[in-house]
One Martini backbone bead per residue (centre of mass of N, CA, C, O) as a GRO file, in nm:
protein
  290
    1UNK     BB    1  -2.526 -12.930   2.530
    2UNK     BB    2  -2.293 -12.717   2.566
    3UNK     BB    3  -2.255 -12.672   2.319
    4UNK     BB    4  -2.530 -12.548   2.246
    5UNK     BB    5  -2.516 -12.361   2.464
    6UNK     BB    6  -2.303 -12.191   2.322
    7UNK     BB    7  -2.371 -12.145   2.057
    8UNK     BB    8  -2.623 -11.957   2.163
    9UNK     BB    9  -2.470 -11.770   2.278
   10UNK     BB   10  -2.285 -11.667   2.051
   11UNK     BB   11  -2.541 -11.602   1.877
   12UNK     BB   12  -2.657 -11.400   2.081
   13UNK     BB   13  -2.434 -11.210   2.063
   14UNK     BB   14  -2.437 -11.171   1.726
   15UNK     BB   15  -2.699 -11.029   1.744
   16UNK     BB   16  -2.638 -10.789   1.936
   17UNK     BB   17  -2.385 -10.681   1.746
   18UNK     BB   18  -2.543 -10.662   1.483
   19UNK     BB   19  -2.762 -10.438   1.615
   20UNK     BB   20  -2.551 -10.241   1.678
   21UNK     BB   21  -2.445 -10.192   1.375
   22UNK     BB   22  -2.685 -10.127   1.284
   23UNK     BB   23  -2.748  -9.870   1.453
   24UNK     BB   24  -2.497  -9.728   1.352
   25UNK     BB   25  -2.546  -9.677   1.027
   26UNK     BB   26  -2.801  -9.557   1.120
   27UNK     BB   27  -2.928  -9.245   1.149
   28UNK     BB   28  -2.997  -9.018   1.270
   29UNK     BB   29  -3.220  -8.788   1.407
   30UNK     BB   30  -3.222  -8.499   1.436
   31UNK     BB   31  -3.280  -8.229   1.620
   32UNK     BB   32  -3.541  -8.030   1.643
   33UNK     BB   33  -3.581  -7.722   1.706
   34UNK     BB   34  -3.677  -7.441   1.789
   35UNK     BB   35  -3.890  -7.232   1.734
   36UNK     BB   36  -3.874  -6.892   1.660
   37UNK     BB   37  -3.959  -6.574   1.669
   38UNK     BB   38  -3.996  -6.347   1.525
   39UNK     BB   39  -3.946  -6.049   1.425
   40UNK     BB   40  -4.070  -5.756   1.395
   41UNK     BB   41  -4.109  -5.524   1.223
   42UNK     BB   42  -3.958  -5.239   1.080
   43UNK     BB   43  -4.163  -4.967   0.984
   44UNK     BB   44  -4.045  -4.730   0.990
   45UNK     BB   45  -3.770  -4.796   0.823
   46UNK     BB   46  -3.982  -4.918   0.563
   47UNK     BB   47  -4.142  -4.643   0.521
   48UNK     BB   48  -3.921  -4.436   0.504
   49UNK     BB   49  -3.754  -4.591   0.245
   50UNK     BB   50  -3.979  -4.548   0.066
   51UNK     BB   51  -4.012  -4.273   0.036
   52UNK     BB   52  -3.746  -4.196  -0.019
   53UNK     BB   53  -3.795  -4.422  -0.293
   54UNK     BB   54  -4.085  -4.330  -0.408
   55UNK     BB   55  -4.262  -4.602  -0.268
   56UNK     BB   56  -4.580  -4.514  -0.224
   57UNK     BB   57  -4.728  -4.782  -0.201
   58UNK     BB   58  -4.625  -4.953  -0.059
   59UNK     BB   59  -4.571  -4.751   0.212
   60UNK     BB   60  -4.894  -4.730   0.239
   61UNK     BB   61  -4.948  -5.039   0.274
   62UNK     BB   62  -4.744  -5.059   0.545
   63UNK     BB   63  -4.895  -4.847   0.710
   64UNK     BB   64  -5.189  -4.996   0.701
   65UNK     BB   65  -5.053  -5.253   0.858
   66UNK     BB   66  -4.938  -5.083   1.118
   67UNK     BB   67  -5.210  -4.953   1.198
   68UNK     BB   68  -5.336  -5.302   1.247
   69UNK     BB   69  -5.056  -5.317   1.454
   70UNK     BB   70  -4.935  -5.178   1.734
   71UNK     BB   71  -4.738  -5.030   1.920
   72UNK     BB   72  -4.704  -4.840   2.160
   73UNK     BB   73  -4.428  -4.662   2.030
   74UNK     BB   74  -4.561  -4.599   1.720
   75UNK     BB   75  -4.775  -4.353   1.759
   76UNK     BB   76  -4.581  -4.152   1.640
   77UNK     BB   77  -4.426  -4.261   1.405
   78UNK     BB   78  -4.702  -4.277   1.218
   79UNK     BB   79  -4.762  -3.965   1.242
   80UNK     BB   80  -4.525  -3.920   1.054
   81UNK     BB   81  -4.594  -4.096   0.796
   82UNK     BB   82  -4.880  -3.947   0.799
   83UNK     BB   83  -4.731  -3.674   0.717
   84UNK     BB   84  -4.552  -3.769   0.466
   85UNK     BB   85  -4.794  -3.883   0.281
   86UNK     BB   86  -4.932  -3.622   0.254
   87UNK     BB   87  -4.671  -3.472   0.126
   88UNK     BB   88  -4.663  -3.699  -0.132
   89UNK     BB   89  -4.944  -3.595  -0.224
   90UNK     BB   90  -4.997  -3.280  -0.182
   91UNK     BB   91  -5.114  -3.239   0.113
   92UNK     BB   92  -5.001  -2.949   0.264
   93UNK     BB   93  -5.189  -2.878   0.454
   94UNK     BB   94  -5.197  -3.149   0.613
   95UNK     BB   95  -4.905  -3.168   0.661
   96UNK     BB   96  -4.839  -2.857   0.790
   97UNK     BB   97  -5.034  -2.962   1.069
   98UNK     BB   98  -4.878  -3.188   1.138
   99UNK     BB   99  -4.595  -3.119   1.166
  100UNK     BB  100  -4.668  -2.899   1.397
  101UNK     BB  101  -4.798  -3.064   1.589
  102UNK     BB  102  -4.496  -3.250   1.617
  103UNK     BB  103  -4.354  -3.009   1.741
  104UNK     BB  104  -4.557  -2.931   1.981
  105UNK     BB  105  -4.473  -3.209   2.125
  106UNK     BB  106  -4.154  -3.222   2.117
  107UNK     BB  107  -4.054  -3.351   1.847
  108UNK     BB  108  -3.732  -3.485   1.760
  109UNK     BB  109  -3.733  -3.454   1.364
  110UNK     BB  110  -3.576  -3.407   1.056
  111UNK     BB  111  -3.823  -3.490   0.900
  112UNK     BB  112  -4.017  -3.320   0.999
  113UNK     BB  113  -3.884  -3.048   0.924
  114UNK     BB  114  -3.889  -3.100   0.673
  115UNK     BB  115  -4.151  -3.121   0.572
  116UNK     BB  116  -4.253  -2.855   0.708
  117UNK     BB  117  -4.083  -2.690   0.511
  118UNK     BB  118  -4.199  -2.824   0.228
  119UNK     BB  119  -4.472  -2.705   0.255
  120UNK     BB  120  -4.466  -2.406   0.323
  121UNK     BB  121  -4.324  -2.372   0.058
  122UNK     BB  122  -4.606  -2.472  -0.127
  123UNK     BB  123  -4.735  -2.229   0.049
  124UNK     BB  124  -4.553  -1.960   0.018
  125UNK     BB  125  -4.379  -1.959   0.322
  126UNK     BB  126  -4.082  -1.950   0.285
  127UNK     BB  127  -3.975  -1.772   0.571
  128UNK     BB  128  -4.056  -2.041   0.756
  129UNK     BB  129  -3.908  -2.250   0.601
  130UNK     BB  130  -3.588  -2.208   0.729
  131UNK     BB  131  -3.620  -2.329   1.016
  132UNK     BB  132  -3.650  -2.615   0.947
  133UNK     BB  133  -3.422  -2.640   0.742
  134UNK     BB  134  -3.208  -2.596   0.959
  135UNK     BB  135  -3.270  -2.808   1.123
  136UNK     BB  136  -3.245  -3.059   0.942
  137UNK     BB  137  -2.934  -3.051   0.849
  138UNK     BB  138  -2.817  -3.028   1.097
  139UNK     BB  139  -2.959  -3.324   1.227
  140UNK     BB  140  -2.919  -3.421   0.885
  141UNK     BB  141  -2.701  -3.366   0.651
  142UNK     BB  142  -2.786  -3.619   0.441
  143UNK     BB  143  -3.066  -3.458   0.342
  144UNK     BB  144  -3.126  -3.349   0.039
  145UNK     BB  145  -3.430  -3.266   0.040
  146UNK     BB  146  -3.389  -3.029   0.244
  147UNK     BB  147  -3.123  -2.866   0.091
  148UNK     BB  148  -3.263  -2.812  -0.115
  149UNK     BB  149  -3.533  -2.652   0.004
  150UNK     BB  150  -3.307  -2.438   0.103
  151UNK     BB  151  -3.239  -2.332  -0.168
  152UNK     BB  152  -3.549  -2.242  -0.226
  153UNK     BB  153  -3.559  -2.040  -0.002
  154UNK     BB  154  -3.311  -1.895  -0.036
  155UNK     BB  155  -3.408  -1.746  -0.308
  156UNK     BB  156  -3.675  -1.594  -0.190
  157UNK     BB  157  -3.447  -1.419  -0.032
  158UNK     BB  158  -3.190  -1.360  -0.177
  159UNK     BB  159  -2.954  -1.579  -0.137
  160UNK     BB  160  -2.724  -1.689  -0.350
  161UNK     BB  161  -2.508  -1.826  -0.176
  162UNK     BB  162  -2.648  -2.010  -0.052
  163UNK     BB  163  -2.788  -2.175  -0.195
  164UNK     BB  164  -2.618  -2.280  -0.352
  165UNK     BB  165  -2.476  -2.463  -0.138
  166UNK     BB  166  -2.739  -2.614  -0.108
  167UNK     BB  167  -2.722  -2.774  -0.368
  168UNK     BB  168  -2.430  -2.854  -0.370
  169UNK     BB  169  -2.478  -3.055  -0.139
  170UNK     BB  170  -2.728  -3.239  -0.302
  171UNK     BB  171  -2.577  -3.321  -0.501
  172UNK     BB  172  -2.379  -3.514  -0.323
  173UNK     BB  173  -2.675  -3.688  -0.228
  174UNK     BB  174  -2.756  -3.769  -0.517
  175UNK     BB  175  -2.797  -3.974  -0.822
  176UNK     BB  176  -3.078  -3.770  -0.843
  177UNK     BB  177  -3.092  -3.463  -0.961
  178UNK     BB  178  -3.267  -3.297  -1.133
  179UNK     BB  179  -3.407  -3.114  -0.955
  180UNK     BB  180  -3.175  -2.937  -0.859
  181UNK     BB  181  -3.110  -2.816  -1.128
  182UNK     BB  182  -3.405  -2.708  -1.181
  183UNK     BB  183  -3.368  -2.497  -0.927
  184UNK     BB  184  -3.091  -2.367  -1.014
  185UNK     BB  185  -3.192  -2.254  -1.260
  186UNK     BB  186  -3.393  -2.069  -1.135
  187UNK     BB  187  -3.143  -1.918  -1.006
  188UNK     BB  188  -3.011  -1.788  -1.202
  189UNK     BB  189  -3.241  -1.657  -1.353
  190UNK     BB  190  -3.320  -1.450  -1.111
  191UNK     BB  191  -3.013  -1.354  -1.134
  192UNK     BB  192  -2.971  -1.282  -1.491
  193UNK     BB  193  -2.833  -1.608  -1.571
  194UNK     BB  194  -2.930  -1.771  -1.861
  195UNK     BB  195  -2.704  -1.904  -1.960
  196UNK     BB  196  -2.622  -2.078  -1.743
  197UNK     BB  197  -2.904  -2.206  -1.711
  198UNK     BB  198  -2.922  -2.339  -2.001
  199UNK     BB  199  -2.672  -2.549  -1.873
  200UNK     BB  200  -2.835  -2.679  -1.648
  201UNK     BB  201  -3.075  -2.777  -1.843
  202UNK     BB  202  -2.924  -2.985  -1.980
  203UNK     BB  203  -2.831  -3.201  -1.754
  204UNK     BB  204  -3.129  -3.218  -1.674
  205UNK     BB  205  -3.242  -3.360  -1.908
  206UNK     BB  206  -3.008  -3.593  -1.899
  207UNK     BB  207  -3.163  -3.719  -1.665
  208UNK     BB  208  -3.492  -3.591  -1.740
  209UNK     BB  209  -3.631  -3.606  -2.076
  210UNK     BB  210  -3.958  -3.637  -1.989
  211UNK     BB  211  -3.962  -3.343  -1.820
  212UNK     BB  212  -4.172  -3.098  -1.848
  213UNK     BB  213  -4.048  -2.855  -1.670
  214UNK     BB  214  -3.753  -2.863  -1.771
  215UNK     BB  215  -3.833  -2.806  -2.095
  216UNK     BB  216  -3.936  -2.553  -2.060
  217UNK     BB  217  -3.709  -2.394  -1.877
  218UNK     BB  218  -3.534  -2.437  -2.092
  219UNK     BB  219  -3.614  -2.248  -2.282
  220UNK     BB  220  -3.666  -1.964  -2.125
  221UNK     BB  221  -3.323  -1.979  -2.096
  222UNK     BB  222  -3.296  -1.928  -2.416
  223UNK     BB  223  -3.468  -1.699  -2.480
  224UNK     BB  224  -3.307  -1.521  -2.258
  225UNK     BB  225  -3.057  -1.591  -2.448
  226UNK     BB  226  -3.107  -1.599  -2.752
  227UNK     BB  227  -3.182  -1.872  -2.794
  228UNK     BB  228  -3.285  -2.141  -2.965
  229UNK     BB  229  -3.510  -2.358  -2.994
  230UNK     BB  230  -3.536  -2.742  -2.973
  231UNK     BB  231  -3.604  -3.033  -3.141
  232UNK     BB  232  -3.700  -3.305  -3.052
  233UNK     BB  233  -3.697  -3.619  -3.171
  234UNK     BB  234  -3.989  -3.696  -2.937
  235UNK     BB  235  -4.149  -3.477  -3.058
  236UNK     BB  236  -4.452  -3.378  -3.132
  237UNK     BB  237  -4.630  -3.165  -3.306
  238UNK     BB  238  -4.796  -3.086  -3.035
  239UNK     BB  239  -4.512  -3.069  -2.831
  240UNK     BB  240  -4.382  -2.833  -3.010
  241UNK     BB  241  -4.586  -2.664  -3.045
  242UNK     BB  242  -4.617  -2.580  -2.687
  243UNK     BB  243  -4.292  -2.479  -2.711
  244UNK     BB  244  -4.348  -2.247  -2.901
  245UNK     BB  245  -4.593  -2.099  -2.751
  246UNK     BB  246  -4.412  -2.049  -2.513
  247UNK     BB  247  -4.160  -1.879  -2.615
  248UNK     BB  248  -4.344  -1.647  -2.710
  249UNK     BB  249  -4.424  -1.579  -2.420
  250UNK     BB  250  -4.186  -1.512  -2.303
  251UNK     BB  251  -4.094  -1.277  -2.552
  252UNK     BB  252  -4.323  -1.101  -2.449
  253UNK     BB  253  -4.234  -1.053  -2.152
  254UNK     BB  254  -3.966  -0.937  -2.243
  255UNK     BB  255  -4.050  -0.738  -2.530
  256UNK     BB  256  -4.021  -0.946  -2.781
  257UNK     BB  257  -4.229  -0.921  -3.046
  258UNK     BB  258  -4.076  -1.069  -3.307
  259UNK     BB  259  -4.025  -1.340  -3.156
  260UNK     BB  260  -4.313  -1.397  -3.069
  261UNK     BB  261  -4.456  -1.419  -3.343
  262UNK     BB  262  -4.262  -1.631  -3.442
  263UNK     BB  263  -4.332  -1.852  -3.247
  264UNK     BB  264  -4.643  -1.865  -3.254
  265UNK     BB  265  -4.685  -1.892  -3.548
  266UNK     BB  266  -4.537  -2.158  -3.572
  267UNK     BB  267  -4.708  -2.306  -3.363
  268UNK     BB  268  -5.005  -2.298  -3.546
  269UNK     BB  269  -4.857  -2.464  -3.777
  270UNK     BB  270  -4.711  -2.677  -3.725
  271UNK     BB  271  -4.943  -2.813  -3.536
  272UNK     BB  272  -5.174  -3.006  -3.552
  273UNK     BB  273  -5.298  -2.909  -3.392
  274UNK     BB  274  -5.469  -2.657  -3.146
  275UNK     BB  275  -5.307  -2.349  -3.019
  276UNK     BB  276  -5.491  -2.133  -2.814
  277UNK     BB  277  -5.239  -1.951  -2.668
  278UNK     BB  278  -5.127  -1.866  -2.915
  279UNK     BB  279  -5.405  -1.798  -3.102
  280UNK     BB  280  -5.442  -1.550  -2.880
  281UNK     BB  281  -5.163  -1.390  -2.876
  282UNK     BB  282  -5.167  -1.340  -3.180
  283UNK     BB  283  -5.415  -1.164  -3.160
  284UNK     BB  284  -5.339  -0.941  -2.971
  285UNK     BB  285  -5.080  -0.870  -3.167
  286UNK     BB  286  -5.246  -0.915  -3.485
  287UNK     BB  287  -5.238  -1.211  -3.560
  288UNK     BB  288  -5.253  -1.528  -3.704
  289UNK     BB  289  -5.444  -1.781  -3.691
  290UNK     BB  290  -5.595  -2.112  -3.699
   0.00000   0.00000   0.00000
């Protein structure tokens, strides 16, 4: 009995250490964490990044968003990109209207100051916007947009060593320059100096190739740098045709009636279609229309 009972025991602790061994074997279940709640969106940041990466619609989406769901110190942010976003639709009255109600309600903030210096260029007001975008260079040097729009401010006062270090500013701050150097060839030209304008616009060219304001600037360049312009591969008959058009009317304006003619001429003939604004220009020279 006594051997019974050992044995009984022996088995019974065999068990007991077999069972310690089977769960010491088997993987425990990790410890679950608690989940943490995210942290908010911060709209400000990503509003702001989108508008100036030109990401209007995701902007405008995130904007509706942030304005379905404010927290208290949201309120003055919103009306900032609430301004910003109709200054990027081109709404400028609606624009400089906002951006002055936050300048008079105490906000410093170099958007605002941008905004609202290029809205004011915009509307013609170029004199009022000089003091905003002075306000705004100083207070975010980085702020390319600014500088360019400081840089057309300068020009329309004639202040033409200002404006170029405005241009050269935005230049280096930013890696799509085509519009600086599109304003900058304007300031050129304002200046009578067509040469190096058209020189200019060939850079802005080769940055936005099918910006069709830079490539009709860049005509008007050469026109009146008494040089011929040239036919892109990319031009249908039609766009070359407009091209020769807009040339000859540069030309009529300069008073050489001879190159507006030849321009004009071209014009009528080239193009598959009717082109207008030739047609009626030629009539009023004497010339043949089509």
């Amino acid at each position: 009995m006594e051997k019974h009972h050992a044995s009984c025991r022996a088995e019974g602790r065999a068990g007991v250490i077999w069972a310690l061994l089977l769960s010491a074997a088997v993987p425990q279940a990790a410890a679950v964490p608690a989940l943490r709640p995210s942290p908010p969106l911060d709209y400000a940041r990503l509003v702001d990044e989108a508008i100036d990466g030109g990401r209007i619609i995701q902007a405008e989406a995130m904007l509706t968003q942030w304005r379905a769901q404010p927290q208290p110190q949201d309120l003055q942010p919103i009306e900032i990109a609430t301004a910003r976003m109709a200054l990027e639709k081109r709404r400028d009255e609606e624009a400089a209207a906002r951006f002055a109600a936050l300048g008079q309600s105490g906000v410093k903030n170099c958007r605002v100051d941008e905004g609202q210096g290029i809205a004011l260029l915009r509307l013609g007001r170029s004199r009022e916007a000089l003091e905003p975008l002075r306000r705004a260079v100083a207070a975010c040097a980085d702020r390319w947009r600014a500088w360019n729009a400081l840089g057309v401010a300068y020009d329309q006062a004639q202040s033409w060593a200002l404006s170029a270090a405005a241009y050269e500013r935005a230049f280096q701050l930013t890696d799509k320059p085509a519009q600086i150097l599109n304003n900058y060839g304007l300031s050129l030209l304002g200046q009578g100096k067509a040469d190096k304008a058209a020189a200019i616009f060939d850079k802005a060219r080769e940055q936005a190739p099918d910006d069709a304001r830079i490539v009709a600037n860049g005509d008007a360049a050469y026109v009146m740098s008494g040089q011929d312009i040239r036919r892109r591969p990319a031009d249908t008959a039609d766009e070359w045709g407009r091209r020769l058009s807009n040339a000859g009317q540069v030309a009529m304006r300069m008073g050489d009636l001879p190159r507006a003619q030849a321009y004009l001429s071209r014009a009528v003939t080239e193009a598959d279609g009717f082109v207008p604004d030739a047609a009626a220009a030629l009539a009023a020279m004497g010339g043949p229309g089509k």
